[in-house]
C-alpha positions in Angstrom: 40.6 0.1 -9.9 37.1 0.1 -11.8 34.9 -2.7 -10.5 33.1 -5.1 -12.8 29.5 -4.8 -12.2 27.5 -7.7 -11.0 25.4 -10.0 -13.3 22.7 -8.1 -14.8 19.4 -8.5 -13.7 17.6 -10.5 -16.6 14.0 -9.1 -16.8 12.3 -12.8 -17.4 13.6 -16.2 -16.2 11.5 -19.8 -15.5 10.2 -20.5 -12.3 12.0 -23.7 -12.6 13.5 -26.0 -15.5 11.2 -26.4 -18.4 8.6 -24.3 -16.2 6.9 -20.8 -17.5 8.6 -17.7 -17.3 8.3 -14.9 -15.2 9.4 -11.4 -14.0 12.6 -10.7 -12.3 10.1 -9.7 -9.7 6.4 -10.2 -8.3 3.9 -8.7 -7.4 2.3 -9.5 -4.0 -1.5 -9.3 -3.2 -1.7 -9.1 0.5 -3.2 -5.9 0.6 -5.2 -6.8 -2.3 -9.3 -6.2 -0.7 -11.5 -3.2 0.0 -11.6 -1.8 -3.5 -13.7 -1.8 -6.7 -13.1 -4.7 -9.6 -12.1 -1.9 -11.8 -9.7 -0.6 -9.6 -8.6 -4.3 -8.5 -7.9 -4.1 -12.8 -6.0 -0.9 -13.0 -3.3 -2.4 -10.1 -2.8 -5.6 -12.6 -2.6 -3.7 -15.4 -0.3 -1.2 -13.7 2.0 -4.5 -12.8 1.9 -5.6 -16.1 2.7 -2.7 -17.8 5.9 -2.5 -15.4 7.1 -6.2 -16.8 5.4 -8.2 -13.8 3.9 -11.4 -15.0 4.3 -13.6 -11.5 1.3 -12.8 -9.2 2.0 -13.8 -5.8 -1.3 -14.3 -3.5 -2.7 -16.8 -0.4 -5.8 -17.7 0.9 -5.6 -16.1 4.2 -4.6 -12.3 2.6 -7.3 -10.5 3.2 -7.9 -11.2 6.7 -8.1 -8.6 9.2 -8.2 -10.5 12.6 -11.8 -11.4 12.5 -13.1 -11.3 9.1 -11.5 -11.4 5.4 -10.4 -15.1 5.0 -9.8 -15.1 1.2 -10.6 -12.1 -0.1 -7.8 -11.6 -2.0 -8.2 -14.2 -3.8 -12.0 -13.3 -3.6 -11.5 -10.4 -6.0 -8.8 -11.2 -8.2 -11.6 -13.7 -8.9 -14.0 -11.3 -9.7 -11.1 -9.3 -11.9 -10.9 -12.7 -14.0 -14.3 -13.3 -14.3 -15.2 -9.7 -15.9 -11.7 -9.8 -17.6 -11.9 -13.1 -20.0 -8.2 -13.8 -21.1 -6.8 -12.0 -18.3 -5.1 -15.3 -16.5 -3.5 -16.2 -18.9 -1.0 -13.6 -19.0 0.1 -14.0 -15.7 1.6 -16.8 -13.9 -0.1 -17.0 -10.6 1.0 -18.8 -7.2 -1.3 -19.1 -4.5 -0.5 -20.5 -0.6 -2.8 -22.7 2.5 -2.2 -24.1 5.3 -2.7 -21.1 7.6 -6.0 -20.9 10.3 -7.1 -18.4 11.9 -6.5 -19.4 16.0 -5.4 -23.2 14.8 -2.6 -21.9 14.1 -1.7 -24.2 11.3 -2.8 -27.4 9.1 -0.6 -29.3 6.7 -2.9 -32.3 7.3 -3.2 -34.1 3.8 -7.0 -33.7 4.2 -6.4 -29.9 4.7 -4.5 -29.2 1.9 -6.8 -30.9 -0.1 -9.6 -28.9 0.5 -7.7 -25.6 1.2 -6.6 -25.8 -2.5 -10.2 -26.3 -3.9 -11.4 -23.8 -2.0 -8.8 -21.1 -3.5 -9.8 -22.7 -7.0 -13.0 -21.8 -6.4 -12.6 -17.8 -5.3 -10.6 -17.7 -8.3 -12.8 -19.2 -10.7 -10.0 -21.5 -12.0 -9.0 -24.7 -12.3 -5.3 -24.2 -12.0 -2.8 -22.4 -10.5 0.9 -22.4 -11.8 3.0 -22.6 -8.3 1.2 -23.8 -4.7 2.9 -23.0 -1.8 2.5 -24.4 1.8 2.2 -20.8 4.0 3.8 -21.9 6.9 5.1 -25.1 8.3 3.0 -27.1 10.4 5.5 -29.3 13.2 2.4 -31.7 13.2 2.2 -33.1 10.3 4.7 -35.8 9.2 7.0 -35.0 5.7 5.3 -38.2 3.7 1.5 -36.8 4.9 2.3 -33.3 3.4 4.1 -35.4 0.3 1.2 -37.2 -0.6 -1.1 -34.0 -0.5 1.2 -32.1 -3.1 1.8 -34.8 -5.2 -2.2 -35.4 -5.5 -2.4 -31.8 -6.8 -0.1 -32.1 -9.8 -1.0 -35.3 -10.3 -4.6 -33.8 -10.7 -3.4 -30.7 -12.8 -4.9 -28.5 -10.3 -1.6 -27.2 -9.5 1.8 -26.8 -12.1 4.2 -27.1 -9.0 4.8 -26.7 -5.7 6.5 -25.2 -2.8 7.1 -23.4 0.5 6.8 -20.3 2.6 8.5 -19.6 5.8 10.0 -23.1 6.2 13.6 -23.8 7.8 16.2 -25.1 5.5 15.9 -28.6 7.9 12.5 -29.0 7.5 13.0 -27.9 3.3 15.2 -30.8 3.3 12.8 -33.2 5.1 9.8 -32.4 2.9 12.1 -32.5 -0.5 13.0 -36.1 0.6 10.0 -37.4 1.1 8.6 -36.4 -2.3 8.3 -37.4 -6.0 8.3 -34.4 -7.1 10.5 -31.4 -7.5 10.1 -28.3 -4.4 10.2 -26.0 -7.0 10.5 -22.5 -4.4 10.7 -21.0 -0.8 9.2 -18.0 0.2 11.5 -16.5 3.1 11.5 -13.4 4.5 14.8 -11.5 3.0 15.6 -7.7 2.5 18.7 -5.5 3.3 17.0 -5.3 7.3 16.6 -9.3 7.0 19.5 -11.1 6.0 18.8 -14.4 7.7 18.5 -16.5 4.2 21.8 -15.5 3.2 23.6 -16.6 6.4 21.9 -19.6 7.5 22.5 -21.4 4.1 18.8 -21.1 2.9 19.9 -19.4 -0.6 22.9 -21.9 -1.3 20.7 -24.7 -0.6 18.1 -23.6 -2.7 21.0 -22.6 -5.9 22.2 -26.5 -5.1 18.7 -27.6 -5.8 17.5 -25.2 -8.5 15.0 -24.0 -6.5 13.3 -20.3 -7.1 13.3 -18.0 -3.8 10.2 -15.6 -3.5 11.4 -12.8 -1.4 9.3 -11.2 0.9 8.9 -8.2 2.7 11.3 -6.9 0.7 11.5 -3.0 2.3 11.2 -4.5 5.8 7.9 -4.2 6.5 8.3 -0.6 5.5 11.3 0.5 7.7 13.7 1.5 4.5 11.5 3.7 3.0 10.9 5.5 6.8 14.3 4.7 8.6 13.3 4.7 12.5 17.0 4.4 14.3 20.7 4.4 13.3 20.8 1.0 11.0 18.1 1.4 9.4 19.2 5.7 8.3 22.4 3.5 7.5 20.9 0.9 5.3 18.8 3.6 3.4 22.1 5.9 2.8 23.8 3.1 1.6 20.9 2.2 -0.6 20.1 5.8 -1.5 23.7 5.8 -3.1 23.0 3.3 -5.5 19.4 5.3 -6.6 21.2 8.3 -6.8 24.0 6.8 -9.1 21.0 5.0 -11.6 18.0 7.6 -11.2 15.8 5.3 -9.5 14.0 5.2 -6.1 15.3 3.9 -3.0 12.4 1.1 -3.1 13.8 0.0 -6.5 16.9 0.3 -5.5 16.3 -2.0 -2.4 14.4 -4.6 -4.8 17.4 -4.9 -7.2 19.5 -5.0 -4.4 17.4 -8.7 -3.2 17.5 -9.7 -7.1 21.4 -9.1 -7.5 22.1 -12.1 -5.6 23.4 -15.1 -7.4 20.4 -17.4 -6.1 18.4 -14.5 -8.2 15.5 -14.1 -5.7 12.3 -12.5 -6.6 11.7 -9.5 -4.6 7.3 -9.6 -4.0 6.5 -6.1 -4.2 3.0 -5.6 -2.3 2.7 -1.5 -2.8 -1.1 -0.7 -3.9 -0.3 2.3 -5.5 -0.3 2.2 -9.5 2.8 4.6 -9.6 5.1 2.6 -7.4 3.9 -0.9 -9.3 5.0 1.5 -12.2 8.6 1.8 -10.9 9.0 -1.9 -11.4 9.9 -1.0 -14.8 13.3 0.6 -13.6 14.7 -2.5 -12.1 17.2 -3.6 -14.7 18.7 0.1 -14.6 20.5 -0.5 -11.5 23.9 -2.5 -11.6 25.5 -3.5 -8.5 29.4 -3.8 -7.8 30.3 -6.3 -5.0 31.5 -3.3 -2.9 28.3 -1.4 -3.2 26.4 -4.9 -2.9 28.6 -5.1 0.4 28.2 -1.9 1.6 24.4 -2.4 2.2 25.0 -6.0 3.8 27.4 -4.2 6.3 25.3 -1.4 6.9 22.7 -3.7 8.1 25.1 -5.9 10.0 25.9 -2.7 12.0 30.1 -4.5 11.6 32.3 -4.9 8.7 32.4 -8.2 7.6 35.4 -9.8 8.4 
């Protein structure tokens, strides 16, 4: 019996209701230092000549261990200042709350200044989506409330959301504001599953909210397979490229996008030809058994 492919993956959808529209995915800036403004220029053009309008970057990428604190955001920056125009074809996210050897601050005074502080290496005045990097257990739901409330209310910030939080402490936050948690920024890839079994992606379809996928190849380990699941996942992906003509990457990235809580894989290569390959997402249509097939692979067990 033929199988009916899987909803297609739409090349632009909001970022939330009545919010701007974006990429099917994004591209992520964590890598984004150490080179030229006019190189830091071809990578963004390269992204948006692949489709990518969501830009996905934080205060603390850039940071090496010692030294680097914000210089990500440093030299996009830079790219916008010699590049009038240039943010307003993207939609660009931005995340705080991470310090170096604290380890974390969701303090309302923190947030405060942690947001004006990536304003300012940016040279704006706004970011579209602000996202809390990691959760701090210190700070008290209606503290971390009032901080992202102050920022919309401001207009320094369009909306606002998480990274690495559980679904229990998503919940607690959500509650205590006035406003909508618009997205979650979790871990996910065929060698991560964790957000599809622990509820995290039906919460977040029963809520509307937008999931940010990152890591997306594992850190790396499906493009160079090291041990037995990992050769599997990549031959069950490399199936699926084979089939459509694309790369395994791409064909990993649609793979995280085919779900029905449409996650957005954050694609953080450096390299203007695989930003390029972006382009090719939409080619790939999944069936539930090849969807499956990769899920299993990386389960290492059929499911039951």
């Amino acid at each position: 019996m033929t199988e009916t492919p899987l909803p297609a993956i739409k090349a632009e959808r909001e970022l939330y209701a009545g919010g701007p529209k974006i990429s099917a995915a994004a591209w992520g800036m964590w890598r984004f230092h150490g080179v030229s403004v006019p190189q830091a220029r071809s990578l963004i053009d390269a992204a948006f000549g692949a489709g990518i309008t969501l830009f996905d970057t934080a205060d603390i990428y850039g940071f090496n261990g010692s030294e680097g604190f914000g210089d990500a955001e440093t030299l996009l920056g830079q790219v916008f200042s010699e590049t009038p125009g240039l943010r307003s074809k993207m939609v660009l996210a931005t995340k705080g709350g991470i310090i170096p050897g604290v380890p974390y601050n969701s303090s309302a005074e923190y947030l405060s200044q942690a947001l004006d502080a990536s304003l300012s290496r940016l040279q704006v005045e706004h970011v579209d989506l602000w996202q809390i990097h990691r959760p701090d257990i210190l700070t008290h739901p209606d503290e971390i409330a009032r901080a992202l409330q102050d920022m919309v209310t401001t207009g320094k910030v369009g909306a606002v959301g998480v990274s690495n939080f559980t679904q229990a402490q998503i919940a607690a936050l959500r509650a205590a504001l006035d406003i909508p948690l618009v997205s979650s920024q979790p871990e996910f890839s065929p060698l991560h599953l964790d957000p599809v079994l622990n509820g995290e992606f039906d919460d977040a379809v029963q809520n509307g909210m937008a999931i940010l996928a990152w890591s997306p190849l594992g850190g790396g380990r499906i493009a160079s397979p090291s041990n037995e699941r990992e050769q599997a996942v990549a031959q069950a992906l490399d199936q699926v490229a084979s089939q459509f003509d694309v790369s395994r990457a791409v064909a990993a990235f649609s793979w995280v996008a085919a779900h029905p809580a449409r996650p957005i894989p954050i694609v953080g290569s450096q390299t203007a030809q695989r930003i390029g390959e972006l382009a090719d997402l939409a080619k790939v249509e999944w069936t539930r058994s090849a969807w499956y097939s990769v899920m299993q692979a990386s389960m290492g067990k059929p499911l039951p």
